[in-house]
N, C-alpha and C positions, 0 to 999 in steps of 0.2 A: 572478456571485460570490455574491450571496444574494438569494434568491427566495420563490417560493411551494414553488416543486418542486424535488426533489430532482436532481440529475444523474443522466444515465445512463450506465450500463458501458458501456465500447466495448473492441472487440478488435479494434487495428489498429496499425499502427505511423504516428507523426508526427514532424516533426523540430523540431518545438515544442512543450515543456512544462513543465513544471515538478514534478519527482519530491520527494517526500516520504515522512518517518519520526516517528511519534509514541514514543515511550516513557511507559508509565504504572505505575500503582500498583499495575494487575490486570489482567483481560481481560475482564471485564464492564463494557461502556458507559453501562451505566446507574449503576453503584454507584460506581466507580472513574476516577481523574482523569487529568488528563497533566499528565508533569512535563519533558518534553521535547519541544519542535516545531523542525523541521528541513526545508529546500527547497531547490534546487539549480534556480535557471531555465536553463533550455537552447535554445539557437535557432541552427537549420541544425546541429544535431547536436553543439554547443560548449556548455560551461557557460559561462554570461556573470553571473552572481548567488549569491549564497547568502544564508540565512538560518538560524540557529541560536540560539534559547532557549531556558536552563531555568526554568520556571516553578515558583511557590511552592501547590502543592497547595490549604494550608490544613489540613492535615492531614499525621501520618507516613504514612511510605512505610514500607510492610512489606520485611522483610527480604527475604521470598523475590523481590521487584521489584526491590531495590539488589541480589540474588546474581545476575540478570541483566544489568543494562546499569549495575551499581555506581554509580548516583546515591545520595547520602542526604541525609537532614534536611539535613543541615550544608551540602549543596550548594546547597540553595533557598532557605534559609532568610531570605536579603539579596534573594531572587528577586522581582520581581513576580509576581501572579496572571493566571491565562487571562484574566479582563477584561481585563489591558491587553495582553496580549500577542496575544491572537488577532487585535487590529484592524488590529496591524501584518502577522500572517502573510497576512489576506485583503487586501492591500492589494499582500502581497510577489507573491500567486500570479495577481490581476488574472482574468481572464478564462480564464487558462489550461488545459487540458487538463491534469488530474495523473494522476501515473504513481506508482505503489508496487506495493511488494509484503504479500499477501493482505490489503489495502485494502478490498476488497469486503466481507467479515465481519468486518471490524479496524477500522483507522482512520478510515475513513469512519466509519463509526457514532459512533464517539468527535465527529467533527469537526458532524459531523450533527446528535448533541445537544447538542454546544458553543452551535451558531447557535442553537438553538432554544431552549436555555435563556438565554443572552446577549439575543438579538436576537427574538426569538420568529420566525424564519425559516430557513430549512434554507440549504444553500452545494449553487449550482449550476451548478458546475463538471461538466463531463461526467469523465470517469475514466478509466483503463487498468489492470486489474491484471496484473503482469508474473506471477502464478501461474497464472494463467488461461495466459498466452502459453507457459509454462516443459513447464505439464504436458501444452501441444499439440504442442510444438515438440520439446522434448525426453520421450518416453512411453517410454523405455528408463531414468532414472533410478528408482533406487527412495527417494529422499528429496524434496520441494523444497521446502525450507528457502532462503533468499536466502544462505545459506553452500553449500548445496549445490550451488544454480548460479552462482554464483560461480568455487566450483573447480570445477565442470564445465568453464566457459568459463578456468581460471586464473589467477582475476582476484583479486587481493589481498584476505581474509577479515579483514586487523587490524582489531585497534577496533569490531569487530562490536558489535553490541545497543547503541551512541550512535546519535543518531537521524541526526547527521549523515553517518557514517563509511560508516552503512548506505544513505544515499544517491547518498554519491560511488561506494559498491560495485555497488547497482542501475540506476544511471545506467548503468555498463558495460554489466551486465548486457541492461539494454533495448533498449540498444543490437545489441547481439550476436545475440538475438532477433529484434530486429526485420528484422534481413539474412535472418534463418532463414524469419522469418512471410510474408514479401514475396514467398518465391518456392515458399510451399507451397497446393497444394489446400485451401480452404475448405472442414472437414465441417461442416454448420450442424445444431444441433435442429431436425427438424419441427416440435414442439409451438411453441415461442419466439423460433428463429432464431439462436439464442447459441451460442458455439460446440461440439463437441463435443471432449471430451479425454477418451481414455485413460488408466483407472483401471485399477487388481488389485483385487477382490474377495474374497471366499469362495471363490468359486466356478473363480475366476479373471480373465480381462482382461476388461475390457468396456468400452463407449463410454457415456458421463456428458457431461450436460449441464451447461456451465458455469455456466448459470444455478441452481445448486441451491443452497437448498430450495426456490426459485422453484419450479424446474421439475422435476421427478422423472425425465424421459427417459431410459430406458438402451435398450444394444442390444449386442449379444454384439460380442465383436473378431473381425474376420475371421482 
């Protein structure tokens, strides 16, 4: 749960974990807070928990953040702060394997400098981002947005951008994936061994290493 070192990405499907949604003030993790944390535990493929808080900033919430996932001042404002909230969310997610969506450049970072500014230690929880999974599984989309595979798979889009709404939505989602991921050929990166996904470029398709800006690997689409 918290450590020296950080988690590592993994791209696999499990039937244990615990998916999660931050909602914040911006999209810089360094400048910008959260005002929503949200988790859905799941085991043998069932929700069996949840968790859902809005947290009090310390600061407004810019508009252009309430014109997405419509939280405002007035909604936090009785709210506690992430000190006391975070010790319940690592407490809710234990040991577990987290699952999100674009986690990897997003959330994570946010949760990452949470620990470290709180606790002066990182959260080390191994991870799964379901974008990674989206843009292997599904390389014919032209969006992946967690609305987008959502209705790709059918799966009810209301109440999008709440942290929670979007976790009972990617919870399917993962799901549905992960029947897909199980029974397809492994392309790995040479360079890192991460996975590779199918991108559109400039130039046109090409194979991308999941691990980027990690890792820079490309190779033309067959």
């Amino acid at each position: 749960m918290l450590g020296k070192t950080r988690g590592k990405k993994l791209n696999q499907y499990v039937p244990d974990y615990v998916v999660f949604d931050l909602e914040t003030t911006g999209v810089n993790p360094n400048l910008d807070a959260i005002i929503e944390i949200s988790g859905i535990k799941v085991r043998n493929q069932q929700v069996t928990d949840t968790f859902s808080r809005l947290v009090n900033p310390g600061r407004p919430i810019p508009y252009s953040a309430t014109a997405v996932n419509g939280i405002t001042d007035e909604m936090v404002s009785e709210e506690p702060e992430l000190s006391e909230i975070l010790p319940e969310f690592l407490d809710f997610i234990g040991e577990d394997i987290l699952v999100g969506h674009n986690i990897h450049t997003f959330d994570m970072l946010f949760l990452w400098n949470a620990a470290g500014l709180l606790y002066k230690k990182t959260i080390s929880n191994d991870y799964i981002d379901t974008l990674t999974l989206a843009r292997y599984c599904l390389p014919g989309l032209s969006h992946y947005k967690l609305v987008d595979v959502a209705s790709y798979y059918q799966i009810s889009t209301e109440g999008a951008h709440r942290a929670l709404n979007d976790c009972i939505m990617n919870q399917q989602c993962y799901e549905r994936l992960g029947a897909e991921y199980k029974d397809m050929p492994q392309q790995l990166c040479p360079m890192c061994g991460e996975l590779l996904v199918r991108r559109n470029g400039r130039y046109g398709a090409f194979w991308g290493c999941s691990g980027y800006p990690n890792c820079k690997y490309t190779r033309n689409a067959d």
